[in-house]
PyMOL CGO cylinders between C-alpha atoms (Angstrom):
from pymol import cmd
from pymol.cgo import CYLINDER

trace = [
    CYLINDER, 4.31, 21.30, 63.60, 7.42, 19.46, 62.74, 0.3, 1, 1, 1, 1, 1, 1,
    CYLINDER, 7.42, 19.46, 62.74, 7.82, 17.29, 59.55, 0.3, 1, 1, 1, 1, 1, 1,
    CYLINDER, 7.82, 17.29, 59.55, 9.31, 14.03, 60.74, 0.3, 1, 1, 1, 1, 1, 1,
    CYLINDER, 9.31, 14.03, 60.74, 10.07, 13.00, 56.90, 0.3, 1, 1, 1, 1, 1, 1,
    CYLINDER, 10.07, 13.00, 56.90, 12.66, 15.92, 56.99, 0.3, 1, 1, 1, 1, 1, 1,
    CYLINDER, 12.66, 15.92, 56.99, 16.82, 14.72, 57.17, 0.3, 1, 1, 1, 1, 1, 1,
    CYLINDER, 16.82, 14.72, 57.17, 18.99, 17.62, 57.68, 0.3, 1, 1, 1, 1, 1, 1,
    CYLINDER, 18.99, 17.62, 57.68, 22.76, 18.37, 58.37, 0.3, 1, 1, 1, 1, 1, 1,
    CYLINDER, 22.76, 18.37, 58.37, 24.09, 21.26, 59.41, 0.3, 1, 1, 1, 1, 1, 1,
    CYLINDER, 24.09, 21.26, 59.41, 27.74, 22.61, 57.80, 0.3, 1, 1, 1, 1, 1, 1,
    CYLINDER, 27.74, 22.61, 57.80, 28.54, 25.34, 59.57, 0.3, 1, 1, 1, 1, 1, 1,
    CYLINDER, 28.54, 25.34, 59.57, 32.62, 27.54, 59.17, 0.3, 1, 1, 1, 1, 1, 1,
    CYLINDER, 32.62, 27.54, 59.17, 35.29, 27.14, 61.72, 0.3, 1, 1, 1, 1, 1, 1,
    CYLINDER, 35.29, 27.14, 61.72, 37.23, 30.20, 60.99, 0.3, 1, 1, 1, 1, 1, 1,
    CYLINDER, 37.23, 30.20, 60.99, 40.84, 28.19, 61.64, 0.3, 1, 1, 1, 1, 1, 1,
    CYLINDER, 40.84, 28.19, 61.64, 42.31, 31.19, 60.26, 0.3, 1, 1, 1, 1, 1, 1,
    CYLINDER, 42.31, 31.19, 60.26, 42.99, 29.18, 56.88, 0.3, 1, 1, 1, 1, 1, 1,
    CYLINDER, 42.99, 29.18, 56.88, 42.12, 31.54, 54.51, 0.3, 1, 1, 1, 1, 1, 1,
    CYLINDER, 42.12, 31.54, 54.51, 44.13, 34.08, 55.79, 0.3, 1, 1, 1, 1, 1, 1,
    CYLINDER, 44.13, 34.08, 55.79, 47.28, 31.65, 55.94, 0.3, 1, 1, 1, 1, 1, 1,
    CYLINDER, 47.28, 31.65, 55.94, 46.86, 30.20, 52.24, 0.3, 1, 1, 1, 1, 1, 1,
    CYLINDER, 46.86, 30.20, 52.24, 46.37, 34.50, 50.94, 0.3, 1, 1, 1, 1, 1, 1,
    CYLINDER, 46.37, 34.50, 50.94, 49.51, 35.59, 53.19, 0.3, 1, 1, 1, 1, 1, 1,
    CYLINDER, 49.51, 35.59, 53.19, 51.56, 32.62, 51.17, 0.3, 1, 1, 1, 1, 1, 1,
    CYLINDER, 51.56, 32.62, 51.17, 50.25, 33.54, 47.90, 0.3, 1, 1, 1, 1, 1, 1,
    CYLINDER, 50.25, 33.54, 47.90, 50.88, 37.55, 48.72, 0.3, 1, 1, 1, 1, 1, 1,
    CYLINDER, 50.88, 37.55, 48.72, 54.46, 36.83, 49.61, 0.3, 1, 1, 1, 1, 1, 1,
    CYLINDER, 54.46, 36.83, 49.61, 54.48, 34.79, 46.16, 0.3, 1, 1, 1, 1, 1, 1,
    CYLINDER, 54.48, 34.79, 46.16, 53.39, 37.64, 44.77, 0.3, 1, 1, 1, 1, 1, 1,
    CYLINDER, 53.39, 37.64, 44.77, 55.78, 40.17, 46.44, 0.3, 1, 1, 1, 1, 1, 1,
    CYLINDER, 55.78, 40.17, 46.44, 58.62, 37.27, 45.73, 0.3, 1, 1, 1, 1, 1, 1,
    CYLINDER, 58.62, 37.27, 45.73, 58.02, 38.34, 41.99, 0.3, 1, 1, 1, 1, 1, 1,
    CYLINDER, 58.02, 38.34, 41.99, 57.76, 41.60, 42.16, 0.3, 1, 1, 1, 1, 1, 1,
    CYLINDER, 57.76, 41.60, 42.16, 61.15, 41.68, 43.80, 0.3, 1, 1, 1, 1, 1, 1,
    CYLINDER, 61.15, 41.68, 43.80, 62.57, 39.80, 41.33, 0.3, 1, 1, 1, 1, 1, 1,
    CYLINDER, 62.57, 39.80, 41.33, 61.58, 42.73, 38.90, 0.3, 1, 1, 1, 1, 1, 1,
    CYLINDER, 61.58, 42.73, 38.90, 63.23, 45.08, 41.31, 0.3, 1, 1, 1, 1, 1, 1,
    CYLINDER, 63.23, 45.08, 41.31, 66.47, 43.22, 40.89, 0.3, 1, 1, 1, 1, 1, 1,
    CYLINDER, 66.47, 43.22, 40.89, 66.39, 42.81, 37.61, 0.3, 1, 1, 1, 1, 1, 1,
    CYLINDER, 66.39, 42.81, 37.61, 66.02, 46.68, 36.89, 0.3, 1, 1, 1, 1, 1, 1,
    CYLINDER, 66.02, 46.68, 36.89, 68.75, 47.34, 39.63, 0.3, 1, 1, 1, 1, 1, 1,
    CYLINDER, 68.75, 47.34, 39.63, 71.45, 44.85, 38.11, 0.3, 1, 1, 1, 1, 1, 1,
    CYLINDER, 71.45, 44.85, 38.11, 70.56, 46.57, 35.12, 0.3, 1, 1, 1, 1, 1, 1,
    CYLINDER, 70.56, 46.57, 35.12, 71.52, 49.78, 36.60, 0.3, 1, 1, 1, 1, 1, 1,
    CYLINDER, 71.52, 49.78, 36.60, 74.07, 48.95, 38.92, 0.3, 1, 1, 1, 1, 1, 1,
    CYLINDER, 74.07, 48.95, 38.92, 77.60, 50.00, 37.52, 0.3, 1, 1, 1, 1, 1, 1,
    CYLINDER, 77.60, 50.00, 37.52, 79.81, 47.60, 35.92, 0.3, 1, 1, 1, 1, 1, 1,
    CYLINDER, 79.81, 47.60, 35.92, 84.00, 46.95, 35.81, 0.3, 1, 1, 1, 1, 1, 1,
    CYLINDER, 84.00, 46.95, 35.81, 84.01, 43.14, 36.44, 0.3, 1, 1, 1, 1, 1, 1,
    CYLINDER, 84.01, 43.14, 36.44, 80.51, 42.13, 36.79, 0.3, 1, 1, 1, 1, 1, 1,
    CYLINDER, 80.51, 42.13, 36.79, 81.40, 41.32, 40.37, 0.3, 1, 1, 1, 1, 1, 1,
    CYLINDER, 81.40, 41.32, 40.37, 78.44, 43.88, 41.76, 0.3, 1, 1, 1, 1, 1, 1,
    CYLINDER, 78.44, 43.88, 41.76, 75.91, 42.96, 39.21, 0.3, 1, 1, 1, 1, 1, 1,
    CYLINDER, 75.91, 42.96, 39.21, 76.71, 39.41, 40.06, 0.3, 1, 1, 1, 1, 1, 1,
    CYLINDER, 76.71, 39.41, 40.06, 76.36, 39.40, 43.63, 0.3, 1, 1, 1, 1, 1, 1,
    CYLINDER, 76.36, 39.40, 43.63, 72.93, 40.73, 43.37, 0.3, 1, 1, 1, 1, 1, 1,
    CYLINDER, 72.93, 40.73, 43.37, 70.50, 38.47, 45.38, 0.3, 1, 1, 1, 1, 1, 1,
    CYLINDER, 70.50, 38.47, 45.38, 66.80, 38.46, 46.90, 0.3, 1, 1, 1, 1, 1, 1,
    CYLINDER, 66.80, 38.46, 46.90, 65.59, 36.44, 49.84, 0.3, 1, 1, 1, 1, 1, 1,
    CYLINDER, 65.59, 36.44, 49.84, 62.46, 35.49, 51.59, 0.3, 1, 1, 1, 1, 1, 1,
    CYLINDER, 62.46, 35.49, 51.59, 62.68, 35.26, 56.05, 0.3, 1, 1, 1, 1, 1, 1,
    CYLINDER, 62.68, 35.26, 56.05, 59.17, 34.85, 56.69, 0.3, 1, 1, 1, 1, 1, 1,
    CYLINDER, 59.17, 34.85, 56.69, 56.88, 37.66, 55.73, 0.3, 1, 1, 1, 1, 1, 1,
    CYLINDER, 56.88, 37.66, 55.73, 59.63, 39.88, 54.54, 0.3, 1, 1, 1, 1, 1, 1,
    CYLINDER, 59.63, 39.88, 54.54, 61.51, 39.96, 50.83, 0.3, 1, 1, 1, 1, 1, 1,
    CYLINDER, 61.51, 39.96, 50.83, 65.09, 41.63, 51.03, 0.3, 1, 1, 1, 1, 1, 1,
    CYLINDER, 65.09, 41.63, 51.03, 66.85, 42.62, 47.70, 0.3, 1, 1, 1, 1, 1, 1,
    CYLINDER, 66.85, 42.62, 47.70, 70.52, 43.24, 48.74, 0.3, 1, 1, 1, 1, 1, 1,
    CYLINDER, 70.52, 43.24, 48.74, 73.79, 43.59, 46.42, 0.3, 1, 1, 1, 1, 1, 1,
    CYLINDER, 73.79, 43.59, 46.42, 76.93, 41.33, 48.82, 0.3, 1, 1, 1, 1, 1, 1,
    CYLINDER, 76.93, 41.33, 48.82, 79.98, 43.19, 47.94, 0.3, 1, 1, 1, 1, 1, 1,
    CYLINDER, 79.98, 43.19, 47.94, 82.60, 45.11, 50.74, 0.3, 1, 1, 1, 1, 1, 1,
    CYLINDER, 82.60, 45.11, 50.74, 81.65, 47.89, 48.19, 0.3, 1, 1, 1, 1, 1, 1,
    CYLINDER, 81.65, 47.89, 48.19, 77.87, 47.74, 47.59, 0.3, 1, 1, 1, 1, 1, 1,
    CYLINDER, 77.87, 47.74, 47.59, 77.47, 50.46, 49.83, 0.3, 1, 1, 1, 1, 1, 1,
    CYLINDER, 77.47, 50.46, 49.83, 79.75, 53.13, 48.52, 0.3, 1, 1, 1, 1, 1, 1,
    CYLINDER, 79.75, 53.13, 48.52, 78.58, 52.37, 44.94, 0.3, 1, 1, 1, 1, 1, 1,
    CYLINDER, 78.58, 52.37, 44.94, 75.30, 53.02, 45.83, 0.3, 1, 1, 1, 1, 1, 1,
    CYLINDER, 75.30, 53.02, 45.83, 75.02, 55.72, 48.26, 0.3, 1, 1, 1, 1, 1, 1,
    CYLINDER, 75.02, 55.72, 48.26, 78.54, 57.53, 47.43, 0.3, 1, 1, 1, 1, 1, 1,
    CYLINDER, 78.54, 57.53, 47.43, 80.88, 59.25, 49.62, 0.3, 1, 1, 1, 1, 1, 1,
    CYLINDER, 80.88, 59.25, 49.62, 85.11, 59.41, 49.53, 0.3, 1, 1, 1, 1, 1, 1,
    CYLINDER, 85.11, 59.41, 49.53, 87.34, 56.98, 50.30, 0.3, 1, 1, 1, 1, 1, 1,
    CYLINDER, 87.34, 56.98, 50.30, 90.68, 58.41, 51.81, 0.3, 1, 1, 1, 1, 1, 1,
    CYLINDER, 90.68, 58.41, 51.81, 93.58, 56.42, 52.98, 0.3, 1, 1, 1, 1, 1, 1,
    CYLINDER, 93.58, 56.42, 52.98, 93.61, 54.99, 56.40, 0.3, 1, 1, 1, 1, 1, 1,
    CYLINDER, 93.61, 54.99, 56.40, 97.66, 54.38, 56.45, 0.3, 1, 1, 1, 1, 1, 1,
    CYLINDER, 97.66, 54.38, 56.45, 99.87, 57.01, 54.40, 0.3, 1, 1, 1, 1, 1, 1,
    CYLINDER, 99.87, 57.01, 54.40, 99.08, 60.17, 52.08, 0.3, 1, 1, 1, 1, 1, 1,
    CYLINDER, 99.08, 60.17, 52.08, 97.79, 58.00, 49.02, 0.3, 1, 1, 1, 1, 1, 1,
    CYLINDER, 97.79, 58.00, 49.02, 96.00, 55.33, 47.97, 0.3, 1, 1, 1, 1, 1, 1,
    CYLINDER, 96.00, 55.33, 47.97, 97.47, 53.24, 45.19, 0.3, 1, 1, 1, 1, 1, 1,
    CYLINDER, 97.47, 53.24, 45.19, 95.70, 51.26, 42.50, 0.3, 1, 1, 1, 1, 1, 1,
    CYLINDER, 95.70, 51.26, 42.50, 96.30, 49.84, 39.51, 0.3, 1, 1, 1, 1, 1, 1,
    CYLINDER, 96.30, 49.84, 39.51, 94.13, 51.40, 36.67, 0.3, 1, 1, 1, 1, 1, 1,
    CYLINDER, 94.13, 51.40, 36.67, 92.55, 49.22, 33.71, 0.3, 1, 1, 1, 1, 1, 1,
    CYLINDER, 92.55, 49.22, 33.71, 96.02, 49.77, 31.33, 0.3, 1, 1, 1, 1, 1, 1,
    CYLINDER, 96.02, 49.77, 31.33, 97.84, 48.25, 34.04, 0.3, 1, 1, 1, 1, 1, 1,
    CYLINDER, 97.84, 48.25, 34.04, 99.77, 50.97, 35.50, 0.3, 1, 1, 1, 1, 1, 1,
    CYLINDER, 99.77, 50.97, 35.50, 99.94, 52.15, 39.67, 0.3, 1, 1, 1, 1, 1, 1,
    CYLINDER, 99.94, 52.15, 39.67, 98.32, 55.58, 40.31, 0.3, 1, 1, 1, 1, 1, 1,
    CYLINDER, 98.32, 55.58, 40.31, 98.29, 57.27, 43.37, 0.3, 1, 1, 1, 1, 1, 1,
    CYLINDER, 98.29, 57.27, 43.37, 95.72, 59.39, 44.43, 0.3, 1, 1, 1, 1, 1, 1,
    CYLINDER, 95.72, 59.39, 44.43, 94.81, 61.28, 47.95, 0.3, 1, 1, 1, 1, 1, 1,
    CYLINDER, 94.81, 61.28, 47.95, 91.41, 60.37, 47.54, 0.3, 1, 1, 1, 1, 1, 1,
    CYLINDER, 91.41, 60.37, 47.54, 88.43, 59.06, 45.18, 0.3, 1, 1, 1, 1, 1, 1,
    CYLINDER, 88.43, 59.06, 45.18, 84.78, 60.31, 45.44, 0.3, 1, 1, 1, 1, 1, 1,
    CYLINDER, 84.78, 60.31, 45.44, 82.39, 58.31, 44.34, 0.3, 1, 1, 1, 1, 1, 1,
    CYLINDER, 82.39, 58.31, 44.34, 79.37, 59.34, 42.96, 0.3, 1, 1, 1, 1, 1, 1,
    CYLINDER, 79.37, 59.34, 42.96, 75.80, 57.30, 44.52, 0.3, 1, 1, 1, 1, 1, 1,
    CYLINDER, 75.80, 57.30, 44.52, 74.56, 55.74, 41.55, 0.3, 1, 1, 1, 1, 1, 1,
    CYLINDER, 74.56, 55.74, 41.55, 71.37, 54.31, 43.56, 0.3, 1, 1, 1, 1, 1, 1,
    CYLINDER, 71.37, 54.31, 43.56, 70.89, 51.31, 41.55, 0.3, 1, 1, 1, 1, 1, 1,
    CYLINDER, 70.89, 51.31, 41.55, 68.73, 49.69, 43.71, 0.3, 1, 1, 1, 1, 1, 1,
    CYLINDER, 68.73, 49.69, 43.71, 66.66, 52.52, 45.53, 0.3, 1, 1, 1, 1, 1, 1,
    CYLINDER, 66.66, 52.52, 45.53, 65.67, 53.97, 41.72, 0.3, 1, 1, 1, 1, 1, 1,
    CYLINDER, 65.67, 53.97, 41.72, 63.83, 50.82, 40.96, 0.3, 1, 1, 1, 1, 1, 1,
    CYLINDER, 63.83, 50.82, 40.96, 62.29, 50.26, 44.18, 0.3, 1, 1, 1, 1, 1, 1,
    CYLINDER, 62.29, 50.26, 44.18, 60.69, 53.55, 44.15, 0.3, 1, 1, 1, 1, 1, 1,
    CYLINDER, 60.69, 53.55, 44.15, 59.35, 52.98, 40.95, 0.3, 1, 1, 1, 1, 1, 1,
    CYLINDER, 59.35, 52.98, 40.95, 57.96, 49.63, 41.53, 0.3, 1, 1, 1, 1, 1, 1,
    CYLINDER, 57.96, 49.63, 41.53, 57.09, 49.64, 45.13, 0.3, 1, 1, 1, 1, 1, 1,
    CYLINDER, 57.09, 49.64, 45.13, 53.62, 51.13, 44.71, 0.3, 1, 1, 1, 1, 1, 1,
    CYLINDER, 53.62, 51.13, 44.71, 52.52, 47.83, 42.43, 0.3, 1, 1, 1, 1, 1, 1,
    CYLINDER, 52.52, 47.83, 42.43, 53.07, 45.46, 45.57, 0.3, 1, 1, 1, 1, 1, 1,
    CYLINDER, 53.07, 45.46, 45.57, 49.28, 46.32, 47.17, 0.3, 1, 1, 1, 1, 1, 1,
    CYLINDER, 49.28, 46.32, 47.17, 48.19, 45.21, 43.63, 0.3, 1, 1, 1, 1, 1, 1,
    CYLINDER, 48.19, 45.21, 43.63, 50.65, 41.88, 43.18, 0.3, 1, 1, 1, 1, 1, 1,
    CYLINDER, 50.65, 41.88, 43.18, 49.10, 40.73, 46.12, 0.3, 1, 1, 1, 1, 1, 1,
    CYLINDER, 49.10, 40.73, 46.12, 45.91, 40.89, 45.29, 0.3, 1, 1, 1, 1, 1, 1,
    CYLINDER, 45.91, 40.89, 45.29, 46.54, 39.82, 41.75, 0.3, 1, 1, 1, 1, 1, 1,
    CYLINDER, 46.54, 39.82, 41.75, 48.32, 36.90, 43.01, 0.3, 1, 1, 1, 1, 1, 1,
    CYLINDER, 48.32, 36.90, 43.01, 45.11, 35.91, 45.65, 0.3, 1, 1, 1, 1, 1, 1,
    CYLINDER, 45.11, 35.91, 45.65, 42.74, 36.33, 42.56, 0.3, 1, 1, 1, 1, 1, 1,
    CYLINDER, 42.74, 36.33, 42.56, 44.85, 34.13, 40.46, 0.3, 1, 1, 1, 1, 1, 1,
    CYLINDER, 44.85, 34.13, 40.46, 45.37, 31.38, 42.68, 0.3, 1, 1, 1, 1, 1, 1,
    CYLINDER, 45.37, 31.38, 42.68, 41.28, 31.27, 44.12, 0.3, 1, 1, 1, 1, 1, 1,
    CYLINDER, 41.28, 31.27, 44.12, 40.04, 31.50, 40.71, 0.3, 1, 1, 1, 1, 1, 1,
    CYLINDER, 40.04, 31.50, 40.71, 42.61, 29.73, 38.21, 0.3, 1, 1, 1, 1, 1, 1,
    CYLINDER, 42.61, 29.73, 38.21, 44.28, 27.17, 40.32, 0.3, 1, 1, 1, 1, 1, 1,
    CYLINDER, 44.28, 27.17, 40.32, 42.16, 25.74, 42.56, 0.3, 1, 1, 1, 1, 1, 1,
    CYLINDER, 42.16, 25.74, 42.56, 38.09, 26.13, 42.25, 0.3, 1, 1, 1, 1, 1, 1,
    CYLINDER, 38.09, 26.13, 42.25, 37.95, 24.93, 38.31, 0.3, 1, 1, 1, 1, 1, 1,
    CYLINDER, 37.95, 24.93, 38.31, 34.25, 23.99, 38.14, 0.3, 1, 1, 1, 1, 1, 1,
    CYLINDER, 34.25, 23.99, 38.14, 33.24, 25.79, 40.92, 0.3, 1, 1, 1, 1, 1, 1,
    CYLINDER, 33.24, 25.79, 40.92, 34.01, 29.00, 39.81, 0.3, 1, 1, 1, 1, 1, 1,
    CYLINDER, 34.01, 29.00, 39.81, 31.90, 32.13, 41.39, 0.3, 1, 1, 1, 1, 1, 1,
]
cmd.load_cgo(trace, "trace")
């Protein structure tokens, strides 16, 4: 038996993979942030003369990846230690904050790990930034009235 007074449509989902695309963005908005936190706690514990390191502190987004990097020729050494010995000569020579030369065989620098401390600590909130950041933007920004 068919009721001819019936009108129907059909709506049915094309899964275009939108979804996914718009909660990847919003994730990566959400690790974005949570990176900035990491830098902030690691210029806070990076070591200070001229502000130079500090400074030079910087975070970055190349596609689904967030770097956190500090851009000085001695980032490295500040951070993971080690000695620094002279390549020409017996000493190296400096000039030390009253403004006289010293001469030294070597220096050893102790790793202050100013960016690996707070990226331990923080690194197990980015699982829940994501997700924060997905619930935020389906539910706050963009359904208003139609709310679930």
């Amino acid at each position: 038996m068919t009721n001819l007074d019936n009108v129907s449509v059909n709506i049915k989902w094309e899964d275009t993979g939108i979804i996914e695309e718009v909660a990847k963005k919003v994730a990566m908005k959400g690790l974005y942030k949570l990176g900035a936190q990491i830098l902030g706690e690691a210029k806070k514990q990076c070591p200070v003369d001229s502000g130079t390191l500090m400074r030079s502190g910087a975070i970055s987004k190349n596609g689904e990846t967030i770097t956190i990097s500090f851009n000085t020729h001695y980032a490295r050494i500040q951070h993971e230690g080690g000695t620094i010995r002279p390549v020409k000569g017996k000493y190296l020579k400096f000039t030390n904050k009253a403004g006289k030369d010293v001469f030294v065989k070597q220096v050893v620098i102790t790793g202050k790990k100013y960016l690996e401390r707070p990226f331990n600590e923080l690194k197990g909130q980015a699982r829940l930034r994501c997700e924060q950041a997905i619930a935020d933007y389906y539910t706050k920004k963009n359904y208003g009235e139609y709310k679930s």
